[in-house]
Predicted model as a PDB file, atoms N, CA, C, CB and O in Angstrom, pLDDT in the B-factor column:
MODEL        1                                                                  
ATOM      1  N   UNK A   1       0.850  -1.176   0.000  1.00 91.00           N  
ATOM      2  CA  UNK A   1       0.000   0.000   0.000  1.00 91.00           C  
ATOM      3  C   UNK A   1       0.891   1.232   0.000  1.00 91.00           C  
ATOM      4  CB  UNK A   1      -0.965   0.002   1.221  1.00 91.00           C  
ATOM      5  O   UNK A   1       1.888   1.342   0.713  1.00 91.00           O  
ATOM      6  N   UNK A   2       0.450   2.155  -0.861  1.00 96.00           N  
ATOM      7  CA  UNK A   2       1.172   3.261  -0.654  1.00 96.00           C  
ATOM      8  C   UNK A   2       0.503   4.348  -0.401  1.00 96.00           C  
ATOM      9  CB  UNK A   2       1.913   3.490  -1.560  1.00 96.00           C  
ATOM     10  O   UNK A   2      -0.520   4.567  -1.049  1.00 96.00           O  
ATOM     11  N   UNK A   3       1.020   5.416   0.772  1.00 98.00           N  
ATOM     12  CA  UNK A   3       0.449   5.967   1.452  1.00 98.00           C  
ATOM     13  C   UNK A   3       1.002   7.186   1.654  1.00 98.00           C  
ATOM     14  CB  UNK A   3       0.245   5.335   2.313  1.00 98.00           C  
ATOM     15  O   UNK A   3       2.108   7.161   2.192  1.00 98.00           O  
ATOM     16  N   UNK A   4       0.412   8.578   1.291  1.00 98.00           N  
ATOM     17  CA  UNK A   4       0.528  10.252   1.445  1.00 98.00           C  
ATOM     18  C   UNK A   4       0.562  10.812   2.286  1.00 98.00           C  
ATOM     19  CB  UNK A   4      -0.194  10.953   1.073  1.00 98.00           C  
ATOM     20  O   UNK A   4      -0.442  10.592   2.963  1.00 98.00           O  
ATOM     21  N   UNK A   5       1.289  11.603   2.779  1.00 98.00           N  
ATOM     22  CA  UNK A   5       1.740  12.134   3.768  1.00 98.00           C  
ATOM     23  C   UNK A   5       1.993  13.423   4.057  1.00 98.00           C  
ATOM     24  CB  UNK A   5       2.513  11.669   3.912  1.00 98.00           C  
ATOM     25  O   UNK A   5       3.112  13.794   3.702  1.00 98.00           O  
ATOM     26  N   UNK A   6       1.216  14.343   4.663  1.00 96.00           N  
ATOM     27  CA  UNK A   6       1.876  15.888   4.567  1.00 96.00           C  
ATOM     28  C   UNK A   6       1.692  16.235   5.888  1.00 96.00           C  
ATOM     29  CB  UNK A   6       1.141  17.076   3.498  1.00 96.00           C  
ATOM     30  O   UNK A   6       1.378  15.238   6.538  1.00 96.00           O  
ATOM     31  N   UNK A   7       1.757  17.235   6.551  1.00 95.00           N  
ATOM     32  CA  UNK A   7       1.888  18.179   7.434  1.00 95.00           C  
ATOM     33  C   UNK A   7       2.192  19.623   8.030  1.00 95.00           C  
ATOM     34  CB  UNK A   7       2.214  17.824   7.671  1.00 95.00           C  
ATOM     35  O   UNK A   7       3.300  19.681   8.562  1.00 95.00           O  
ATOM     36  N   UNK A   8       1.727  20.368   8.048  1.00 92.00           N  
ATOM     37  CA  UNK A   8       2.230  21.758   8.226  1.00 92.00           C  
ATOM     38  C   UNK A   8       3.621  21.811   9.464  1.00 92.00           C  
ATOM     39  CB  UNK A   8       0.767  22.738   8.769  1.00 92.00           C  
ATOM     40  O   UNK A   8       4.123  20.775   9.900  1.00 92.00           O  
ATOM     41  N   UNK A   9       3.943  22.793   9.760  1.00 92.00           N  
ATOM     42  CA  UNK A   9       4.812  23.432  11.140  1.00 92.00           C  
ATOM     43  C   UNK A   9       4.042  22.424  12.473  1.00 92.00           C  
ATOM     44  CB  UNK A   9       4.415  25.636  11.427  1.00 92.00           C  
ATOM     45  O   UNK A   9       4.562  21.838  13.423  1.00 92.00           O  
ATOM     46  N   UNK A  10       2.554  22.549  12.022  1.00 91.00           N  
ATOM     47  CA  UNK A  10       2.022  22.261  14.002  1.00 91.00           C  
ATOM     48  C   UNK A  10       2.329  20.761  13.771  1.00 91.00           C  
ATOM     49  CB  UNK A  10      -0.214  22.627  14.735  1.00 91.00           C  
ATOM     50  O   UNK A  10       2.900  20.207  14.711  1.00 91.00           O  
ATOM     51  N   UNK A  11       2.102  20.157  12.896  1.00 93.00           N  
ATOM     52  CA  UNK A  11       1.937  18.690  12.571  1.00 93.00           C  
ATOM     53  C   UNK A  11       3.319  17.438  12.389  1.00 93.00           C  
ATOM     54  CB  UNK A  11       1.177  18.812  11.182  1.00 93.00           C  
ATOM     55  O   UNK A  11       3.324  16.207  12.400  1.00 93.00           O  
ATOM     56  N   UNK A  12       4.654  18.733  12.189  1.00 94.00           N  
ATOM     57  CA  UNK A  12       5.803  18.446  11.876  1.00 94.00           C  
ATOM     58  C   UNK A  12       6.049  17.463  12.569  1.00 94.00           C  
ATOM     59  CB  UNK A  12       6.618  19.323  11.941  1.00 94.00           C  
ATOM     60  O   UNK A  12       6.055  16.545  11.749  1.00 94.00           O  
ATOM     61  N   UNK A  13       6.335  16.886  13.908  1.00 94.00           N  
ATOM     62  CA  UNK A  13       7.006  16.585  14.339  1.00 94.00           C  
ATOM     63  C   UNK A  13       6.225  15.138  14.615  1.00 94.00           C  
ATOM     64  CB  UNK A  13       7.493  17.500  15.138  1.00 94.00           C  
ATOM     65  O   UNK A  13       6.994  14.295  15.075  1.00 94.00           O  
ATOM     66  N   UNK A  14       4.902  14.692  14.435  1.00 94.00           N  
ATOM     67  CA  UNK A  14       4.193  13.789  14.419  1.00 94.00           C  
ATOM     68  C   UNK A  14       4.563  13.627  13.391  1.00 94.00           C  
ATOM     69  CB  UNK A  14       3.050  13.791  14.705  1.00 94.00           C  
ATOM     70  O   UNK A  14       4.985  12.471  13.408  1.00 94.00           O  
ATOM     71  N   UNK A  15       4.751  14.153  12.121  1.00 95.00           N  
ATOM     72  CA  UNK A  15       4.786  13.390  11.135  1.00 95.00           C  
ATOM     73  C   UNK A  15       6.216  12.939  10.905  1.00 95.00           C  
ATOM     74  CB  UNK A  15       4.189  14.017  10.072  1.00 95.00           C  
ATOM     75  O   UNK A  15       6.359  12.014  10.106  1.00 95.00           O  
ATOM     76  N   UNK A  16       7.088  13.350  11.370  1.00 96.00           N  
ATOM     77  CA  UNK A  16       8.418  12.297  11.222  1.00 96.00           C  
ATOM     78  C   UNK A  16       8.359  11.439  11.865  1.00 96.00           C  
ATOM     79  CB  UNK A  16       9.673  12.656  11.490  1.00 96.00           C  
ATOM     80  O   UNK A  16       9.072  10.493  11.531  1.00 96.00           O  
ATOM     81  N   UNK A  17       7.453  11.268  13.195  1.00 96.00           N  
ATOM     82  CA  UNK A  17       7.246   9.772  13.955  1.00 96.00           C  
ATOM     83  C   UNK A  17       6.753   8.692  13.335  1.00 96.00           C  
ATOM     84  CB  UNK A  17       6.376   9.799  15.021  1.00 96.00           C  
ATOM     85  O   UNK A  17       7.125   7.522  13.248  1.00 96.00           O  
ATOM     86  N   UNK A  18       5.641   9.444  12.827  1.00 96.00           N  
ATOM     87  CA  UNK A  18       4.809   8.191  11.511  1.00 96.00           C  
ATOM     88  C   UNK A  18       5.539   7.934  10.569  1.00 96.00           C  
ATOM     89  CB  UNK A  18       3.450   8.634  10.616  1.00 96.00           C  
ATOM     90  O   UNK A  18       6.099   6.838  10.560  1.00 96.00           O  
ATOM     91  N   UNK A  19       5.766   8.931   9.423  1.00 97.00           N  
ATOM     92  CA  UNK A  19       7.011   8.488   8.252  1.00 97.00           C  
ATOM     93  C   UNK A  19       7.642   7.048   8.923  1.00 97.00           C  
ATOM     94  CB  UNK A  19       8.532   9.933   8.107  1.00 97.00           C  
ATOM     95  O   UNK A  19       7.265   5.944   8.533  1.00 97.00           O  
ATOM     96  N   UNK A  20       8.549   7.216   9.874  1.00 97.00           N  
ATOM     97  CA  UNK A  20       9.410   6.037  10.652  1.00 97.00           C  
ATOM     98  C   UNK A  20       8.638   5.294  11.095  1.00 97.00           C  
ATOM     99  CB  UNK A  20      10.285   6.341  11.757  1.00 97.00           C  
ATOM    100  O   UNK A  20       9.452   4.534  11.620  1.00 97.00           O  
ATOM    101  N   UNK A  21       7.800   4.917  11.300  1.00 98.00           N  
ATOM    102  CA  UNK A  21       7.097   3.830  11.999  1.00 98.00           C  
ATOM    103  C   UNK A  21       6.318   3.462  10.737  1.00 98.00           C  
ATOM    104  CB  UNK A  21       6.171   4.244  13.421  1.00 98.00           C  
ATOM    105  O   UNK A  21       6.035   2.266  10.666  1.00 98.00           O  
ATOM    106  N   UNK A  22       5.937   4.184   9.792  1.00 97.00           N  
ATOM    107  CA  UNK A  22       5.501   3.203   8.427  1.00 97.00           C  
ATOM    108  C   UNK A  22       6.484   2.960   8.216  1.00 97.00           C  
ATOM    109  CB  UNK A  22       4.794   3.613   7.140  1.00 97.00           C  
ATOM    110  O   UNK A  22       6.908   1.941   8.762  1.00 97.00           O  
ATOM    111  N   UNK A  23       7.086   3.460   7.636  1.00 97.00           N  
ATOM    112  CA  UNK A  23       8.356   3.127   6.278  1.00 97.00           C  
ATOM    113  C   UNK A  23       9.121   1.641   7.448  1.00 97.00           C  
ATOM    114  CB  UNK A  23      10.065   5.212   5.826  1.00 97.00           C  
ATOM    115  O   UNK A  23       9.945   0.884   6.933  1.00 97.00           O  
ATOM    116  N   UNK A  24       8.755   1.466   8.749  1.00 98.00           N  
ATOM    117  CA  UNK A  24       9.536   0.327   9.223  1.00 98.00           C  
ATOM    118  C   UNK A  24       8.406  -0.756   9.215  1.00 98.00           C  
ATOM    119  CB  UNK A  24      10.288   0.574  10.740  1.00 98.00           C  
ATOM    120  O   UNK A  24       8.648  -1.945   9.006  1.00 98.00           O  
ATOM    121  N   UNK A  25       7.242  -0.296   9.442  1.00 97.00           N  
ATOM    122  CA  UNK A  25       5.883  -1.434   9.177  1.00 97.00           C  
ATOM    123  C   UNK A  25       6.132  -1.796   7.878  1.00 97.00           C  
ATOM    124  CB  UNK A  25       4.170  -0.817   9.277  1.00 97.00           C  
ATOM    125  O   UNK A  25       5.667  -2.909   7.633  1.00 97.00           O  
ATOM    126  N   UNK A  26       6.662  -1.303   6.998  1.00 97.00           N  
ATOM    127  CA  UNK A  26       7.349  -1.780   5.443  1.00 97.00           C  
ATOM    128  C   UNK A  26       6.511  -0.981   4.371  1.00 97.00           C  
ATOM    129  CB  UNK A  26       7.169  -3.671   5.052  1.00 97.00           C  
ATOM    130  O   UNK A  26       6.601  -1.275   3.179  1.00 97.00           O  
ATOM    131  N   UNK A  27       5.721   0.005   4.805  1.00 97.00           N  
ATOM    132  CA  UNK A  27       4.187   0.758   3.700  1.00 97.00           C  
ATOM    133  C   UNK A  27       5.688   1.786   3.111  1.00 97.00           C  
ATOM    134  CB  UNK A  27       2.101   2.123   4.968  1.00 97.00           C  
ATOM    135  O   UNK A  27       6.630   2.224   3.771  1.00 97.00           O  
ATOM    136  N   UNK A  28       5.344   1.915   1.432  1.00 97.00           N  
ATOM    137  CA  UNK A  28       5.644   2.785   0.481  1.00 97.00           C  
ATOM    138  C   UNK A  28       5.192   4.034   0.881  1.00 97.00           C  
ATOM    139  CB  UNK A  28       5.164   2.423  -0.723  1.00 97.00           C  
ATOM    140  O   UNK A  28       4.060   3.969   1.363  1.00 97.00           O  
ATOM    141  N   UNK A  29       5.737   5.306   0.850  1.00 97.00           N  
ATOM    142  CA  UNK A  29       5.211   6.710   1.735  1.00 97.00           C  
ATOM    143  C   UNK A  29       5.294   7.737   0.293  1.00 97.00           C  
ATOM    144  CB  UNK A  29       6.576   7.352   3.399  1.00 97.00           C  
ATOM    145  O   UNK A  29       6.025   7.328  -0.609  1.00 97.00           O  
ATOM    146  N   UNK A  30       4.770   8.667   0.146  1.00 98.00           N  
ATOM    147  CA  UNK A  30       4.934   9.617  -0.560  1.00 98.00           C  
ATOM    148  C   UNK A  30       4.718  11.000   0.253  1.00 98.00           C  
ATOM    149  CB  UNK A  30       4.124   9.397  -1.652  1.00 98.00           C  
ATOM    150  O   UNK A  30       3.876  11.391   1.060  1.00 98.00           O  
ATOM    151  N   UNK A  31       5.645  11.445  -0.222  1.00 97.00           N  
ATOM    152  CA  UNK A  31       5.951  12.838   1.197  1.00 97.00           C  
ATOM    153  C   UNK A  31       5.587  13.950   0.548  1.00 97.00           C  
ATOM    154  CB  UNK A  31       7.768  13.213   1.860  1.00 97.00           C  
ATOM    155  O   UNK A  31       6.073  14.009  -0.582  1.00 97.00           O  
ATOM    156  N   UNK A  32       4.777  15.029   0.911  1.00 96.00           N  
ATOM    157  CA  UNK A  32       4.362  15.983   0.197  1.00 96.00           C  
ATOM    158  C   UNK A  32       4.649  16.945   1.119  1.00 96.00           C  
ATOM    159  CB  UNK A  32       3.058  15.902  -0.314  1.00 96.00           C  
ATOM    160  O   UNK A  32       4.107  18.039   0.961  1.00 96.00           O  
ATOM    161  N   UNK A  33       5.367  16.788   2.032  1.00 87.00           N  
ATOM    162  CA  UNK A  33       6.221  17.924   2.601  1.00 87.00           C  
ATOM    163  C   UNK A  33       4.757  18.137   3.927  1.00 87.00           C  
ATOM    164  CB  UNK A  33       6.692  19.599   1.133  1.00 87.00           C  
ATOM    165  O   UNK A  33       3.645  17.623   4.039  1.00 87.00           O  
ATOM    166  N   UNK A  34       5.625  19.269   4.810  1.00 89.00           N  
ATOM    167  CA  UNK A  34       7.025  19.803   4.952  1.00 89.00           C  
ATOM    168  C   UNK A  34       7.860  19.073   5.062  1.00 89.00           C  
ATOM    169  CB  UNK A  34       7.274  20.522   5.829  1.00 89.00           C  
ATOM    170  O   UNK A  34       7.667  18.045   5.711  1.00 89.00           O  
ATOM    171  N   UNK A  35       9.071  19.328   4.482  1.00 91.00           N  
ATOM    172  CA  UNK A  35      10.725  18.675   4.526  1.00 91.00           C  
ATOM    173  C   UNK A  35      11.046  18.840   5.512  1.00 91.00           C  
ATOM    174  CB  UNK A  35      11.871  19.156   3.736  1.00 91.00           C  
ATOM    175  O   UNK A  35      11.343  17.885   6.229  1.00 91.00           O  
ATOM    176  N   UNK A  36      11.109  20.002   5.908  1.00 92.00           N  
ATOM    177  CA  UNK A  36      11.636  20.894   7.601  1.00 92.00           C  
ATOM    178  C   UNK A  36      10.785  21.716   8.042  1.00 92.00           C  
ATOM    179  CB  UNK A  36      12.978  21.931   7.630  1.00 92.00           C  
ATOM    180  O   UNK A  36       9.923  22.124   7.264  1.00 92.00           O  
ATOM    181  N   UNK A  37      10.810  22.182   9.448  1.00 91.00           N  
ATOM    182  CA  UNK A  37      10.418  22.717   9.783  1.00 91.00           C  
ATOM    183  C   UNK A  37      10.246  24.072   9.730  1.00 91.00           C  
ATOM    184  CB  UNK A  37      10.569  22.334  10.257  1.00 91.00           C  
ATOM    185  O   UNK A  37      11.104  24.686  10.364  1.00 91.00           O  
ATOM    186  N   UNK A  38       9.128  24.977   8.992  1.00 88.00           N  
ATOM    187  CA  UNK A  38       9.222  26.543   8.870  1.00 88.00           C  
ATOM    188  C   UNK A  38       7.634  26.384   9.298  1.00 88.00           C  
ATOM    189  CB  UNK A  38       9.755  27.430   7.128  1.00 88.00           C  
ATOM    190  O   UNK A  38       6.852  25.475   9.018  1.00 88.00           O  
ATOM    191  N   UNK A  39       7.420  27.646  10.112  1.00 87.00           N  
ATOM    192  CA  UNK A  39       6.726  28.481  11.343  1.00 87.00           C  
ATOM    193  C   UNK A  39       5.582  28.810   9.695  1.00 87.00           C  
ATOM    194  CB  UNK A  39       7.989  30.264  12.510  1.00 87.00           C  
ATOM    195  O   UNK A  39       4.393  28.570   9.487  1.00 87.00           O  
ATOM    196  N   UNK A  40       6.612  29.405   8.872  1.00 85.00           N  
ATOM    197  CA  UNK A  40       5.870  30.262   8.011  1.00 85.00           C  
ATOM    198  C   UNK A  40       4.722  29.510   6.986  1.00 85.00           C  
ATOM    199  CB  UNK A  40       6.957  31.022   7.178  1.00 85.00           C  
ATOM    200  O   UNK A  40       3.863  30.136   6.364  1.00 85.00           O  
ATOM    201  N   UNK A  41       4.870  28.284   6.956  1.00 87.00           N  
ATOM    202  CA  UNK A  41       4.092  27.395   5.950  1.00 87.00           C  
ATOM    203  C   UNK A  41       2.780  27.787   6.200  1.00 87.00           C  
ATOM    204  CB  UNK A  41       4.259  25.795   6.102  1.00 87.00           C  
ATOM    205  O   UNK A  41       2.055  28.320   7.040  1.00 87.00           O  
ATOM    206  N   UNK A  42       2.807  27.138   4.770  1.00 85.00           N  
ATOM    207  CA  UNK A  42       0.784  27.136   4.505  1.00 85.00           C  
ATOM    208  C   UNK A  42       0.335  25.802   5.030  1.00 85.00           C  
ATOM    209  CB  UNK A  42       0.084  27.166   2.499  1.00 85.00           C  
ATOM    210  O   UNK A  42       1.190  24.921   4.952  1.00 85.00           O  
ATOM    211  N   UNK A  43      -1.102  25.383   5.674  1.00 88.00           N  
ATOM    212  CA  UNK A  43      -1.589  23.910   5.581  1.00 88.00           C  
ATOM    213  C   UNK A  43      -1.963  24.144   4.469  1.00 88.00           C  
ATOM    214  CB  UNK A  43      -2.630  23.243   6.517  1.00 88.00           C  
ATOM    215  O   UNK A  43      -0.896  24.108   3.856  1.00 88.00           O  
ATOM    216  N   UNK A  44      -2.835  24.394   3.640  1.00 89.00           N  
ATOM    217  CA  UNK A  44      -3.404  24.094   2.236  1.00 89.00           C  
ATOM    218  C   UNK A  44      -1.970  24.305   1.029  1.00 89.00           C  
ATOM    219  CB  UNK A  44      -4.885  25.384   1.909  1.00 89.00           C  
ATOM    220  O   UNK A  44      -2.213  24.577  -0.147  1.00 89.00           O  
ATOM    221  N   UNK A  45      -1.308  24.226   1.261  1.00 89.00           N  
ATOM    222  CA  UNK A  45      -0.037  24.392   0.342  1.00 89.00           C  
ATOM    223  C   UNK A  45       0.153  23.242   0.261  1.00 89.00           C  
ATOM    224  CB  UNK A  45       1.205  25.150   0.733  1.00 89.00           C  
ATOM    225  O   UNK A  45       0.326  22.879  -0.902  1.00 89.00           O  
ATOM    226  N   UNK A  46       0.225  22.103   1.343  1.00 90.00           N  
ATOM    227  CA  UNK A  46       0.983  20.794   1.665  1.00 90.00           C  
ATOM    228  C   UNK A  46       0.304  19.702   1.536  1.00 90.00           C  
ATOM    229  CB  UNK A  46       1.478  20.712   2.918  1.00 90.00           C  
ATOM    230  O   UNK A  46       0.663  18.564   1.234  1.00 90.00           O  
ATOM    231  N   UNK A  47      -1.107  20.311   1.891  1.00 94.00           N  
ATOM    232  CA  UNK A  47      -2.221  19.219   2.147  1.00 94.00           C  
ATOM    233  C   UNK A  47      -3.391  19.005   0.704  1.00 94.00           C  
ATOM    234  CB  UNK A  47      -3.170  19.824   3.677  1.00 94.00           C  
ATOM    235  O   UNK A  47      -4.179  18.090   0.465  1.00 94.00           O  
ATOM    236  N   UNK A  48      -3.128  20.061   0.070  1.00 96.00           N  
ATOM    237  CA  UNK A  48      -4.101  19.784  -1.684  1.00 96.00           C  
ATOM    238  C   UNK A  48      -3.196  19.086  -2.576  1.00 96.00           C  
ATOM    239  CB  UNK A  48      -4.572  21.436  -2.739  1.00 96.00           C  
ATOM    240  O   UNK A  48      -3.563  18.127  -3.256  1.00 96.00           O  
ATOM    241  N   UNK A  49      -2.075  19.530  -2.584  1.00 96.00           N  
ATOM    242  CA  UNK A  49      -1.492  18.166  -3.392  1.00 96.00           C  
ATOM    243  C   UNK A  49      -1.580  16.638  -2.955  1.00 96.00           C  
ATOM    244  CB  UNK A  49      -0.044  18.326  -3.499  1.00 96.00           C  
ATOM    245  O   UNK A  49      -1.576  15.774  -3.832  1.00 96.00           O  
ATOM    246  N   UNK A  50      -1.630  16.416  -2.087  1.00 97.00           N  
ATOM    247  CA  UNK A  50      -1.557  14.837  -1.074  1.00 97.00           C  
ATOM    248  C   UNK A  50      -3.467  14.964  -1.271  1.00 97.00           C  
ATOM    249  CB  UNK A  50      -0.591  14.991   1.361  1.00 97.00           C  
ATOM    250  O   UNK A  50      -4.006  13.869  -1.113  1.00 97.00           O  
ATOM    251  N   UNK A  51      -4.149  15.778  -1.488  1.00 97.00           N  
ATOM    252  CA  UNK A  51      -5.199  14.817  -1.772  1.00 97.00           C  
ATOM    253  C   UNK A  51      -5.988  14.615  -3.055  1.00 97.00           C  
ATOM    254  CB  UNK A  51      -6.055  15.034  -0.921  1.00 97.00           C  
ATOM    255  O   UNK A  51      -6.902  13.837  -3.327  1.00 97.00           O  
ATOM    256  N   UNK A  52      -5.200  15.789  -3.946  1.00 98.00           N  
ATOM    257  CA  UNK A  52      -5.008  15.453  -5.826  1.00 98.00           C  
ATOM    258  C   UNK A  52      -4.740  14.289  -5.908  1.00 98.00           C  
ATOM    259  CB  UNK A  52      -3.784  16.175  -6.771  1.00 98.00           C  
ATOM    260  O   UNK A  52      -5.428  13.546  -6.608  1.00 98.00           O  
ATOM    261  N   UNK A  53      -3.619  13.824  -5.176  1.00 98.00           N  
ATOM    262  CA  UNK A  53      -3.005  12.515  -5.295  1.00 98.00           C  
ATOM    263  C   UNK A  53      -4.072  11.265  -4.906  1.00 98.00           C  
ATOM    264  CB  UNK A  53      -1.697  12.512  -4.311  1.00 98.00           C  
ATOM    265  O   UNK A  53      -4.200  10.276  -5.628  1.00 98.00           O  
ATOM    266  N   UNK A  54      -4.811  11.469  -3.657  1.00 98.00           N  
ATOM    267  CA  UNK A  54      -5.626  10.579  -3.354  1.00 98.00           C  
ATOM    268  C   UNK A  54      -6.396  10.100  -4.180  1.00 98.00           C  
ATOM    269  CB  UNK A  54      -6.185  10.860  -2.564  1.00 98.00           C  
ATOM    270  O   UNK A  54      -6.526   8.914  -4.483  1.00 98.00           O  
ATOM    271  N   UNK A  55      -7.237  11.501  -4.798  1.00 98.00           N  
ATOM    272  CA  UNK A  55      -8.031  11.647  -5.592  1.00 98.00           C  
ATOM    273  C   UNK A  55      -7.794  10.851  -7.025  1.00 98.00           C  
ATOM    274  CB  UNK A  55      -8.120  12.933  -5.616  1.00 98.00           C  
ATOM    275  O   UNK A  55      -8.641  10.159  -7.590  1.00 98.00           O  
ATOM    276  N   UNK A  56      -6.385  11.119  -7.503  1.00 98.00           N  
ATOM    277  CA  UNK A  56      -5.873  10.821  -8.938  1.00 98.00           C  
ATOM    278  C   UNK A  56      -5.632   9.229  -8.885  1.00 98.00           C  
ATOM    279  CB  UNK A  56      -4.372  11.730  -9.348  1.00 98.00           C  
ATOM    280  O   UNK A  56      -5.647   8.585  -9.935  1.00 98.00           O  
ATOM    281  N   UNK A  57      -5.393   8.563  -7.554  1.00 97.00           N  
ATOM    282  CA  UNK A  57      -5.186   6.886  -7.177  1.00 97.00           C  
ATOM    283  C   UNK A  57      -3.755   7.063  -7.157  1.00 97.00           C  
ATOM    284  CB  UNK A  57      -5.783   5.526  -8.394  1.00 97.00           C  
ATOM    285  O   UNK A  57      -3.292   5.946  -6.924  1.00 97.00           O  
ATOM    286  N   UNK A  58      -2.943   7.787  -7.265  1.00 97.00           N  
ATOM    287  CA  UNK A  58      -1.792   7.367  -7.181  1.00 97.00           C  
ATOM    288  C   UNK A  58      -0.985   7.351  -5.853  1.00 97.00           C  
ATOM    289  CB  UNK A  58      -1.250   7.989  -8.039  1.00 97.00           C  
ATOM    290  O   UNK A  58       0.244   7.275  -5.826  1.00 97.00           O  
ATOM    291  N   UNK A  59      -1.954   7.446  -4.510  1.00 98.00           N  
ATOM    292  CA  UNK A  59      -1.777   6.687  -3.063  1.00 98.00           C  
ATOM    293  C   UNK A  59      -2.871   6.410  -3.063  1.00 98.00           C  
ATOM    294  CB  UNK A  59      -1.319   7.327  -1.729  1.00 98.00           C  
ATOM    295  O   UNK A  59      -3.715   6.918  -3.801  1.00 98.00           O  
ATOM    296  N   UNK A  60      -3.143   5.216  -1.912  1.00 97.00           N  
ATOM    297  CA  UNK A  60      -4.284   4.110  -1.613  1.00 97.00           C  
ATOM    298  C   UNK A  60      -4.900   5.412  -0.414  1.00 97.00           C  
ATOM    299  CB  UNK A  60      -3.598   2.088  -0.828  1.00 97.00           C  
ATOM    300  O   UNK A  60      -6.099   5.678  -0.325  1.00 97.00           O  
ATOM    301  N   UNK A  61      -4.046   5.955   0.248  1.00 97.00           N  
ATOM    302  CA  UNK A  61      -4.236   6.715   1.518  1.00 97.00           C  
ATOM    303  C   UNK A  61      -3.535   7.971   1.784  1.00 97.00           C  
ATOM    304  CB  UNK A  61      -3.912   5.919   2.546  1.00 97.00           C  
ATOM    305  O   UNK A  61      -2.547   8.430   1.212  1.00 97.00           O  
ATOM    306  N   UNK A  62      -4.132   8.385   2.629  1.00 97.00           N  
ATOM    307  CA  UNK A  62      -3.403  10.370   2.810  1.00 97.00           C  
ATOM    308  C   UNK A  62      -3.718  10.429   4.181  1.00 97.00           C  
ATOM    309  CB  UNK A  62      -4.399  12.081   1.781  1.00 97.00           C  
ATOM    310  O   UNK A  62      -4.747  10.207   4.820  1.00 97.00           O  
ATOM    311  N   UNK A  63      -2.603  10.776   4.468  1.00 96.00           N  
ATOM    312  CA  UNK A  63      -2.703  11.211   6.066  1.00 96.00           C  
ATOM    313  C   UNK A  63      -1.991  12.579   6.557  1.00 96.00           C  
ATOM    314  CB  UNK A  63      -1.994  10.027   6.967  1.00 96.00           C  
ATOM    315  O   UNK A  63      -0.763  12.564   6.639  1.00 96.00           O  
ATOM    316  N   UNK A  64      -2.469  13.384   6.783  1.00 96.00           N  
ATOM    317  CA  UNK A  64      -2.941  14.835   6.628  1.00 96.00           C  
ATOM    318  C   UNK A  64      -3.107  15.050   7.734  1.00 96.00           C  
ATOM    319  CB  UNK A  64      -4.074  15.224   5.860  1.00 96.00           C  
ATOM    320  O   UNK A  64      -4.066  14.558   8.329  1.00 96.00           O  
ATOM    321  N   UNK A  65      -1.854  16.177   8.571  1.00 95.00           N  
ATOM    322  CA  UNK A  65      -1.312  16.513  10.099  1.00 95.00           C  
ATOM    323  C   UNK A  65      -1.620  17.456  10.282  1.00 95.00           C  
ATOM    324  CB  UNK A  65      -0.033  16.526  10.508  1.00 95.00           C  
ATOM    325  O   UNK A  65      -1.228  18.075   9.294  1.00 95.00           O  
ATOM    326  N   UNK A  66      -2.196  18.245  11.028  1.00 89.00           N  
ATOM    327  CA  UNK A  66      -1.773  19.848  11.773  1.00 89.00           C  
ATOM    328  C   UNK A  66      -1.753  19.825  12.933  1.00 89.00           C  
ATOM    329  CB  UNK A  66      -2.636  21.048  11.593  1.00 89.00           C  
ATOM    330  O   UNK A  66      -2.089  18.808  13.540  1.00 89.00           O  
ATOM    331  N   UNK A  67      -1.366  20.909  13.538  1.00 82.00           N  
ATOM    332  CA  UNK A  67      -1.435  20.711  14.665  1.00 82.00           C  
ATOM    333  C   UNK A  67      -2.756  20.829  15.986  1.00 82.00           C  
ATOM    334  CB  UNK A  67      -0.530  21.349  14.748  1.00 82.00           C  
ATOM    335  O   UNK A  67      -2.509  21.029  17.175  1.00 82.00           O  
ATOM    336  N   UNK A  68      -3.883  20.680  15.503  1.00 76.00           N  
ATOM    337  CA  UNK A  68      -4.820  20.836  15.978  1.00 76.00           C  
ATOM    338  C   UNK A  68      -5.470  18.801  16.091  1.00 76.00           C  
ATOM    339  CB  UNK A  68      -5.575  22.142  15.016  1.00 76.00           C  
ATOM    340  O   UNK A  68      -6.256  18.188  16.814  1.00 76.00           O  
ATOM    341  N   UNK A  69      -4.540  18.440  14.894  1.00 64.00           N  
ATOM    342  CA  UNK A  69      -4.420  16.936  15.277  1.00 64.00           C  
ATOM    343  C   UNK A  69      -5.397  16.884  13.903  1.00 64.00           C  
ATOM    344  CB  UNK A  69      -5.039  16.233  17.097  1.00 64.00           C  
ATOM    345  O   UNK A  69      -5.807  15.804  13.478  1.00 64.00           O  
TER     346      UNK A  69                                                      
ENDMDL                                                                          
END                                                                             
């Protein structure tokens, strides 16, 4: 299964926990950022591409962070 992944600034740091804990459960990840951490990001910058993608089939799943959870 391969599975989408984004997150803003609030969401950052959950989402490098998950990344690592899939990618070791053995699931294919597609990262649509953030790469690093910037304060200044958009959520809808990070999070409409990862669900074009959902949308288009080319991940099974999207999992989509902020920090509000």
């Amino acid at each position: 299964m391969r599975i989408g992944i984004a997150a803003d600034h609030g969401g950052f740091e959950l989402k490098v926990q998950l990344t690592a804990a899939l990618k070791a459960a053995g699931y294919e990840l597609a990262d649509f950022g953030a790469h690093e951490l910037d304060t200044g990001d958009d959520y809808p910058d990070l999070v409409v591409p990862l669900a074009r993608a959902v949308a288009r089939g080319e991940v099974t799943r999207g999992l989509a962070i902020c920090g509000s959870g």
